[in-house]
C-alpha positions as a printed NumPy array, in Angstrom:
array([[-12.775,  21.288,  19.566],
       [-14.193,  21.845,  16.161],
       [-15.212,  18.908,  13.645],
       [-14.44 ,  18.798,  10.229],
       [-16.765,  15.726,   8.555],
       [-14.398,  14.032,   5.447],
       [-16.49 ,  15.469,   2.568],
       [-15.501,  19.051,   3.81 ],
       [-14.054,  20.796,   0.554],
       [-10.594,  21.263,   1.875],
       [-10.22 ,  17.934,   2.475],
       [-10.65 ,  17.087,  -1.254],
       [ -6.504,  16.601,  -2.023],
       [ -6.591,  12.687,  -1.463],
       [ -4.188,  10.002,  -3.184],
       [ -4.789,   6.52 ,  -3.253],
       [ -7.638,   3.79 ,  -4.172],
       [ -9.988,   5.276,  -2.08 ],
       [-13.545,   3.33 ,  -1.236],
       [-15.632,   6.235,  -1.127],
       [-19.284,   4.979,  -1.934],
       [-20.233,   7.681,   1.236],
       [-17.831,  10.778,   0.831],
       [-18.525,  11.629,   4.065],
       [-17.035,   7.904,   5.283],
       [-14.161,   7.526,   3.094],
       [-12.565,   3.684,   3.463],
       [ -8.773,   3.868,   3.393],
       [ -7.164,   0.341,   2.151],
       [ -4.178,   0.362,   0.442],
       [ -0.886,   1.884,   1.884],
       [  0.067,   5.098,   1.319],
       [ -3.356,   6.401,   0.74 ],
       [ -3.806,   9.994,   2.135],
       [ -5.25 ,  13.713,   2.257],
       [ -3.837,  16.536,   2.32 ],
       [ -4.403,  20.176,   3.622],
       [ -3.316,  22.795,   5.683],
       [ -5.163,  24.322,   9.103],
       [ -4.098,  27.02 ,  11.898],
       [ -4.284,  26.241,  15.809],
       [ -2.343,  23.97 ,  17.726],
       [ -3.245,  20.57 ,  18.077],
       [ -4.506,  18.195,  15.214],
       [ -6.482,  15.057,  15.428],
       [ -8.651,  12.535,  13.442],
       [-11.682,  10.573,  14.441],
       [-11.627,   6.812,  12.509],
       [-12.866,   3.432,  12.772],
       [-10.619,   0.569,  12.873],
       [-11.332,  -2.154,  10.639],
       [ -9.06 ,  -4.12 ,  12.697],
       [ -7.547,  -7.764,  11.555],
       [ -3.867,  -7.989,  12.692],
       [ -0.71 ,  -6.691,  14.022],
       [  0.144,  -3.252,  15.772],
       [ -1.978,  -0.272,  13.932],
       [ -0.441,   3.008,  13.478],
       [ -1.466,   6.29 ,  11.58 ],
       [  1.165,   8.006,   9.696],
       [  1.148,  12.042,   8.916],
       [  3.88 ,  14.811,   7.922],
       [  3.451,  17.715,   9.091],
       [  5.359,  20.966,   8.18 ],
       [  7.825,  18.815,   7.147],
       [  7.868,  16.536,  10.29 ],
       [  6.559,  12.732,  10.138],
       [  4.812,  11.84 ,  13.107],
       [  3.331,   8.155,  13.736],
       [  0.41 ,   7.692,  16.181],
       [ -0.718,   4.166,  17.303],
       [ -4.672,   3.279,  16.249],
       [ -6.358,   1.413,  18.813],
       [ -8.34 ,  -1.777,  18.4  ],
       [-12.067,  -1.732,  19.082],
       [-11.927,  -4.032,  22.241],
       [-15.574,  -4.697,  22.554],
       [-15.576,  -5.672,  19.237],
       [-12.719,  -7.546,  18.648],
       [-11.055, -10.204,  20.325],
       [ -7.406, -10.553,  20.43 ],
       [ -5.148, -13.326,  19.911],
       [ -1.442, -14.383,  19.358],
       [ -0.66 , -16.309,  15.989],
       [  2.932, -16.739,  15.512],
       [  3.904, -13.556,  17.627],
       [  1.413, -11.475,  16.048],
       [ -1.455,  -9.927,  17.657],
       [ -4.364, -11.147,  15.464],
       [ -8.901, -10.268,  15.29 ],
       [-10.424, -13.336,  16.921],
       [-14.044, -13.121,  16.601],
       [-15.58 , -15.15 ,  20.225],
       [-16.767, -18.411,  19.735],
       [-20.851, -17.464,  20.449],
       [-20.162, -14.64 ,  18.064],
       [-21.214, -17.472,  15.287],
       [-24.97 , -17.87 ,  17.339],
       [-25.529, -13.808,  17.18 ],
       [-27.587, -12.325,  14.394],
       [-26.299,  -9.311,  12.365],
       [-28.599,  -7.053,  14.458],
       [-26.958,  -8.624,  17.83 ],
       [-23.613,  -7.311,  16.769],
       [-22.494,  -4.206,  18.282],
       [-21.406,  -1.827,  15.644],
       [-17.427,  -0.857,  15.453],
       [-17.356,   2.603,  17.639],
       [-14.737,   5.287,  16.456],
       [-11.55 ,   6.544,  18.463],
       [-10.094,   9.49 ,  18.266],
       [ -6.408,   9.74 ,  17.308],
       [ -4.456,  12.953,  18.043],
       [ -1.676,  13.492,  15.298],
       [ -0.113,  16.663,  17.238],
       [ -0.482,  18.745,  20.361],
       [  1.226,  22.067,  21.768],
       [  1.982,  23.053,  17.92 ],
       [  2.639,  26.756,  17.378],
       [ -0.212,  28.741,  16.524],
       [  0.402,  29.269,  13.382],
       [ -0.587,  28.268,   9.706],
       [  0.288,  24.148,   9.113],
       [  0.428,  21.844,   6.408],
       [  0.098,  18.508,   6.525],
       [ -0.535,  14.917,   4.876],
       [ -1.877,  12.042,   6.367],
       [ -1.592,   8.409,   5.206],
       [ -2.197,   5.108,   5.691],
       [  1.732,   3.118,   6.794],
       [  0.018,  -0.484,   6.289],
       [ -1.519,  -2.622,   3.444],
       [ -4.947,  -3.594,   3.61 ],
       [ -4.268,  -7.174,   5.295],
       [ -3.577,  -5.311,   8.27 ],
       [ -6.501,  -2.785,   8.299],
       [ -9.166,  -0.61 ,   6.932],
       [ -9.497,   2.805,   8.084],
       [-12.828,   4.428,   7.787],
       [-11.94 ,   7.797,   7.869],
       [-14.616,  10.024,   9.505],
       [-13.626,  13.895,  10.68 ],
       [ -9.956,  16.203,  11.405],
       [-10.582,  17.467,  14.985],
       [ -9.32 ,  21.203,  14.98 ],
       [ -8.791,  24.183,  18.174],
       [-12.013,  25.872,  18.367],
       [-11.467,  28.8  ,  16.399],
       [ -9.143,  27.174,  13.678],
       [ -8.973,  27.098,   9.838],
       [ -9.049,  24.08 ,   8.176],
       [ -7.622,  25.055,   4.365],
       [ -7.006,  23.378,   0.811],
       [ -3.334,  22.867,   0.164],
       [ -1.901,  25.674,  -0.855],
       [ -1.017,  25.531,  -4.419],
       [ -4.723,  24.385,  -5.013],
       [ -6.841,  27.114,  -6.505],
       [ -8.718,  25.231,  -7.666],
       [ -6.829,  21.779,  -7.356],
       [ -4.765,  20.69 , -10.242],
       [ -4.454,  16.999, -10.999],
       [ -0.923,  16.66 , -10.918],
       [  0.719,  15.109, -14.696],
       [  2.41 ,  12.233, -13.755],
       [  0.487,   9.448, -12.393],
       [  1.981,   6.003, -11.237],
       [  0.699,   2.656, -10.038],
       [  2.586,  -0.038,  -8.162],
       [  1.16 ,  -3.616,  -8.27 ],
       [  3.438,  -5.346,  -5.214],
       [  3.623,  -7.543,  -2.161],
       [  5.179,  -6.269,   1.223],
       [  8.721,  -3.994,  -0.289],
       [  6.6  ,  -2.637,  -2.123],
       [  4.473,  -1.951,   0.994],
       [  7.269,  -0.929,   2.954],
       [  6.941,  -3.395,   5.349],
       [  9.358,  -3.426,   8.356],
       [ 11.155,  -0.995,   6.567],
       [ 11.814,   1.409,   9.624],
       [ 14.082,  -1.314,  11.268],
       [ 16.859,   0.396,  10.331],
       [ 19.215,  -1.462,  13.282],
       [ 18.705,  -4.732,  10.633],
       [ 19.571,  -3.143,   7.271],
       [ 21.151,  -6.025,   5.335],
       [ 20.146,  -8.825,   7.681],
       [ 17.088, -10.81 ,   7.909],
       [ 14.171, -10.119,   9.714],
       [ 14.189, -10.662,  13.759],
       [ 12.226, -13.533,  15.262],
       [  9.573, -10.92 ,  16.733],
       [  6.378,  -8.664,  15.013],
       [  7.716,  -5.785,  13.276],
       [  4.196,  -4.699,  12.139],
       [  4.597,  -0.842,  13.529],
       [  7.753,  -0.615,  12.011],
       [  6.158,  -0.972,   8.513],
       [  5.923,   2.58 ,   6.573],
       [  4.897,   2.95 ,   2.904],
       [  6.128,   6.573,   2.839],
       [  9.578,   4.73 ,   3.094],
       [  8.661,   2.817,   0.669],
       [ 10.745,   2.729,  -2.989],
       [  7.483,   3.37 ,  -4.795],
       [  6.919,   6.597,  -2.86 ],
       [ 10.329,   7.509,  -3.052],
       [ 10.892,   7.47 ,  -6.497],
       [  7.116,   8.908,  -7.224],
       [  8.345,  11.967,  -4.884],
       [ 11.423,  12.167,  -6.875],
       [  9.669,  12.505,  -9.935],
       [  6.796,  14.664,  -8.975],
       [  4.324,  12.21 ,  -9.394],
       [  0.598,  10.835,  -7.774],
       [  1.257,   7.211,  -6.569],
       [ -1.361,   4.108,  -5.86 ],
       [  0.189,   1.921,  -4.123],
       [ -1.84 ,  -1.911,  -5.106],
       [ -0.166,  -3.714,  -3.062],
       [ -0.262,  -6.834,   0.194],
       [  2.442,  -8.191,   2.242],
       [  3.   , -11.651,   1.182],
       [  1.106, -11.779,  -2.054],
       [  1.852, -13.861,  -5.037],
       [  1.083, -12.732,  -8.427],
       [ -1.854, -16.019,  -8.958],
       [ -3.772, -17.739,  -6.383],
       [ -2.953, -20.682,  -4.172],
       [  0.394, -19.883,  -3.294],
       [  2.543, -17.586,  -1.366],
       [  1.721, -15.999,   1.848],
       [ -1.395, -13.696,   2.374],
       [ -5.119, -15.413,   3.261],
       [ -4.044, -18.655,   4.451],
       [ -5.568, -21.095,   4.18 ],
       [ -7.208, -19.816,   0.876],
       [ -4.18 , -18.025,  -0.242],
       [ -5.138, -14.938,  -2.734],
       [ -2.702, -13.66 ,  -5.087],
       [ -2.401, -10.231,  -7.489],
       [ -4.805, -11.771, -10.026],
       [ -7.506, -11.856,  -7.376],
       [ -7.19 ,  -8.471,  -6.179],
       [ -5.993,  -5.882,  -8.035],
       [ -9.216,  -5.049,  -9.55 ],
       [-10.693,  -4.365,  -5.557],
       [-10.909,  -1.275,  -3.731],
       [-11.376,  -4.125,  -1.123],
       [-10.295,  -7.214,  -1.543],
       [ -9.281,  -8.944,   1.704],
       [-11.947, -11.659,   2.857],
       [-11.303, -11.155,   6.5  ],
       [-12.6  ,  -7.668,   6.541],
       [-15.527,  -8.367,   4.785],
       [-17.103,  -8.309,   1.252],
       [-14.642,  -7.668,  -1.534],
       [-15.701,  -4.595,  -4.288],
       [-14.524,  -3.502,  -7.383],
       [-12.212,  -0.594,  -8.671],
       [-13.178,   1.955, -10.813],
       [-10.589,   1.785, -13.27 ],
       [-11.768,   5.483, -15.334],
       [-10.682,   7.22 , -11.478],
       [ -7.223,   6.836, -12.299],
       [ -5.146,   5.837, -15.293],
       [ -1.678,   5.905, -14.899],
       [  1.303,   6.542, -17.51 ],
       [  3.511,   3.838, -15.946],
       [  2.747,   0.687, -14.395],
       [  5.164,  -1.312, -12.157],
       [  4.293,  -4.432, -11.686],
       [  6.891,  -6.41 ,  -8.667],
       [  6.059,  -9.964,  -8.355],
       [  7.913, -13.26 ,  -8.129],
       [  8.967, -12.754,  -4.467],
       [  6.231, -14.984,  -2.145],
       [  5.425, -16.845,  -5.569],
       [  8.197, -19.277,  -4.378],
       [  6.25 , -20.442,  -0.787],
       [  5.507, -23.182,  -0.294],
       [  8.16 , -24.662,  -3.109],
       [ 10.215, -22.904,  -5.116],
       [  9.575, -24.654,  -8.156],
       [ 11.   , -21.755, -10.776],
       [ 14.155, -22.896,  -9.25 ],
       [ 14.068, -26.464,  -8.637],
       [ 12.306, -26.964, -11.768],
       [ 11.889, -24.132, -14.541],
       [ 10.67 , -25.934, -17.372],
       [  8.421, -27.793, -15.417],
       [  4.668, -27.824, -15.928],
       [  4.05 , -24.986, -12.964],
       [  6.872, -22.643, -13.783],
       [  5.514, -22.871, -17.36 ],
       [  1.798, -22.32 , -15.916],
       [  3.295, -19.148, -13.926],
       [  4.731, -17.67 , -17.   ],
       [  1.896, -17.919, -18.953],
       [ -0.194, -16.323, -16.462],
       [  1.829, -13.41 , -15.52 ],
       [  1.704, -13.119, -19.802],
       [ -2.021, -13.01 , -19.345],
       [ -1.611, -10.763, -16.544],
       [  0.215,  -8.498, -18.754],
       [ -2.187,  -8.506, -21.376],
       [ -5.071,  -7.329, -19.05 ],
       [ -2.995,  -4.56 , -17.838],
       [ -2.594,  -3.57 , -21.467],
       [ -6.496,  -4.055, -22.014],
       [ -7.077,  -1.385, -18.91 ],
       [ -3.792,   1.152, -19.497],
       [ -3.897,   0.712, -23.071],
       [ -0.923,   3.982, -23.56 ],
       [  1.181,   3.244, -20.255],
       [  4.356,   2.018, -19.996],
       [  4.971,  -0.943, -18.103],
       [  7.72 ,  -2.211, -16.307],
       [  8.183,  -5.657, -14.821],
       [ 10.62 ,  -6.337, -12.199],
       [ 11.405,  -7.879,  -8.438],
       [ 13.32 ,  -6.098,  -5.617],
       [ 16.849,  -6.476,  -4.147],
       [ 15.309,  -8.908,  -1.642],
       [ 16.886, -12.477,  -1.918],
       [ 15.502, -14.647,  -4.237],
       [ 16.751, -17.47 ,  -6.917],
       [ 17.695, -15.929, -10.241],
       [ 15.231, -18.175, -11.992],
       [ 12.457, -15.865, -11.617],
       [ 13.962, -12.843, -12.853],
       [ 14.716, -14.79 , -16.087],
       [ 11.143, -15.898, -16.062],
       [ 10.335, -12.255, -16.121],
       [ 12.734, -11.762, -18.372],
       [ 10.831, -14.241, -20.964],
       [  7.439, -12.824, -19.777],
       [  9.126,  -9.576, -21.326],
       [  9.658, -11.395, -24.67 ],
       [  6.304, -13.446, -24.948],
       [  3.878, -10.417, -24.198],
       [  5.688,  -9.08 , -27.62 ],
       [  5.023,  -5.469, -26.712],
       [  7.347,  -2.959, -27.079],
       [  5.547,  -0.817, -23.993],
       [  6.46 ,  -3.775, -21.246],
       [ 10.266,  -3.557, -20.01 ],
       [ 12.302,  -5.532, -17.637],
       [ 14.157,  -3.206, -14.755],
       [ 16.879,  -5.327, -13.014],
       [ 18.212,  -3.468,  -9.667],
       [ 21.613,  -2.915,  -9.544],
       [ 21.35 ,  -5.777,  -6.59 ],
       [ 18.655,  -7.412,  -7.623],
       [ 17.8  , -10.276,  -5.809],
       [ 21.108, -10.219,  -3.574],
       [ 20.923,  -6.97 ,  -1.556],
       [ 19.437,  -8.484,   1.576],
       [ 18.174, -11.653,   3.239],
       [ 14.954,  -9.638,   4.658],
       [ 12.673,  -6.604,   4.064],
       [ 14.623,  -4.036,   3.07 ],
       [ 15.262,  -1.247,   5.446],
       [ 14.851,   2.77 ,   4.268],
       [ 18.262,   2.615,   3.265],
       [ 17.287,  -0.216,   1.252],
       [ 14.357,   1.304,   0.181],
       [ 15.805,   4.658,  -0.936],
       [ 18.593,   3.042,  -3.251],
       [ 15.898,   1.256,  -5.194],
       [ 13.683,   4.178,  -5.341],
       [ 16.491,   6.22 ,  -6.743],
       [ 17.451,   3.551,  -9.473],
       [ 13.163,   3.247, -10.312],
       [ 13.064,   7.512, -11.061],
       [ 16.554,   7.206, -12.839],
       [ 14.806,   4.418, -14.921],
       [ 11.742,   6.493, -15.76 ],
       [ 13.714,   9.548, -16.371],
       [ 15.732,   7.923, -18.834],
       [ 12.378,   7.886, -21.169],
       [ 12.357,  11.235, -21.549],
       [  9.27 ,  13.662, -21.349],
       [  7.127,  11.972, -23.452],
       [  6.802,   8.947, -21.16 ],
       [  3.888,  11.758, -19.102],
       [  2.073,  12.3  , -21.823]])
């Protein structure tokens, strides 16, 4: 078995916010983050550790064509396990409070194998990340190869051009493509049972439509985040929302200290930003009350939201909008006056065709693909110049 170290020059095509303060131990967060590159031989694998803090773990990668997933393991001496509402969930042991950082053991790598008994021939392949960063971090450390194989840059990479459309996605789980491979529930809601593995952000709208288009995708995005703090879903009891973290390269407390983006690494031309979804847990006060004092508060802060994303993309194009997933029609007419009160002529409002009525739970790829089709008709219909 040979071992390729991340760092290796072939393994330079990457895509994604990618923490990689040591080259050599790139920290995968966000879904949808991957490398790509092609190698000869027969079997493929990747050493990793598991930055482990709930549900079932799996590794995504395509390969010639194929999409294989592979299930991470959980570093058992390190981490505890326990069940929280179905889900298997990082319980740290009570004494572990007593130990000193020099008493705890250090996470140990596993080896996942992507593919065996492959044809000896010449392969190309991309690995990703399937889950958000709540789930996971993967510190990505070597591609285990046949003795005797090639590992190789992409092919159309001599050297590698940056491709010329660039997009970013600021969203909660849809845009994650969470539980989006349980196709068996397209149009229903979401079983009673922990559908973690069956989340896949290649699935995802975001990636379908940047596909479509040709495009380089970040995916900024956390199942169950609202777009301001305090409310929604992810980082109970301290509940985090967009505003918090999509500045981070890591930004989820349970996995340890949060660090900043580098915002001159990647500048997109168009900026989705899909919010308004989780926003409505633990009351759904655009609803019950939308000239109230917090729907007003929401508005103005997704306007001051806005406003910073203009401040860092200062030429993109950006387009506010929720998903097909069920949700009261007041917040799509909050967006709707976000639209009007940021007063730029750069920030649009994209309404699915079944916007907020298309299904009672996560949408499925079906689900998925519809939307992703309407988002690259959308961007199309701006013409070349919107790339440039």
């Amino acid at each position: 078995m040979q071992v390729f170290r991340f760092g290796h020059s072939a393994l330079r095509r990457t895509m994604g916010r990618i923490d990689d303060a040591d080259p050599k131990r790139p920290v995968w967060v966000f879904p949808y983050t991957q490398v790509s590159f092609r190698f000869t031989g027969t079997s493929l694998g990747v050493e990793l550790v598991n930055h482990w803090n709930y549900g079932d773990i799996y590794l995504g990668a395509v390969i010639d064509g194929m999409q294989v997933k592979v299930p991470v393991p959980i570093d058992a001496a390190h981490d505890a396990v326990s069940l929280e509402n179905g889900y298997p969930r990082r319980a740290e042991p009570a004494e572990s409070t007593e130990k000193t950082a020099v008493d705890v053991p250090p996470r140990q790598s596993t080896i996942v194998t992507l593919a065996e008994h492959l044809p000896d021939i010449e392969h190309e392949v991309t690995i990703f990340k399937r889950q958000d960063g709540g789930m996971c971090h993967l510190k990505m450390l070597a591609v285990l190869l046949d003795d005797g194989a090639e590992l190789l840059e992409p092919a159309d990479t001599e050297p590698q051009p940056p491709k010329e459309r660039r997009i970013e996605v600021f969203g909660d789980s849809v845009s994650c493509g969470e539980r989006c491979e349980a196709v068996r529930y397209a149009g229903q809601c979401d079983p009673d049972a922990d559908l973690s593995s069956y989340s896949n952000a290649w699935y995802s709208y975001a990636a379908i439509a940047a596909r479509e288009l040709g495009a380089q995708l970040h995916i900024t995005a956390q199942g169950g985040v609202p777009l301001i703090d305090g409310i929604g879903w992810f980082n109970p009891p301290r509940y985090i929302g967009m505003e918090s973290m999509w500045d981070k390269v890591e930004y989820n407390p349970a996995l340890g200290t949060t660090k900043p983006w580098d915002f001159s690494r990647y500048t997109p031309h168009v900026v989705v930003v899909a919010l308004g979804q989780n926003d409505s847990h633990p009351r759904d006060f655009m609803a019950q009350c939308y000239d109230g004092e917090q729907a007003r508060h929401w508005r103005e802060r997704y306007v001051d939201f806005v406003r910073t994303l203009r401040a860092t993309y200062p030429n993109a194009l950006i387009v506010l909008t929720t998903t097909i997933m069920e949700h009261d029609s007041a917040w799509d007419r909050a967006i709707d006056e976000v639209c009007c009160m940021a007063s730029d002529p750069k920030v649009t409002h994209l309404l699915y065709s079944r916007n907020g009525s298309g299904t009672p739970g996560h949408p499925r790829i079906a689900e998925q693909r519809e939307m992703g089709h309407e988002l690259a008709a959308y961007l199309a219909s701006f013409g070349p110049a919107l790339w440039n």
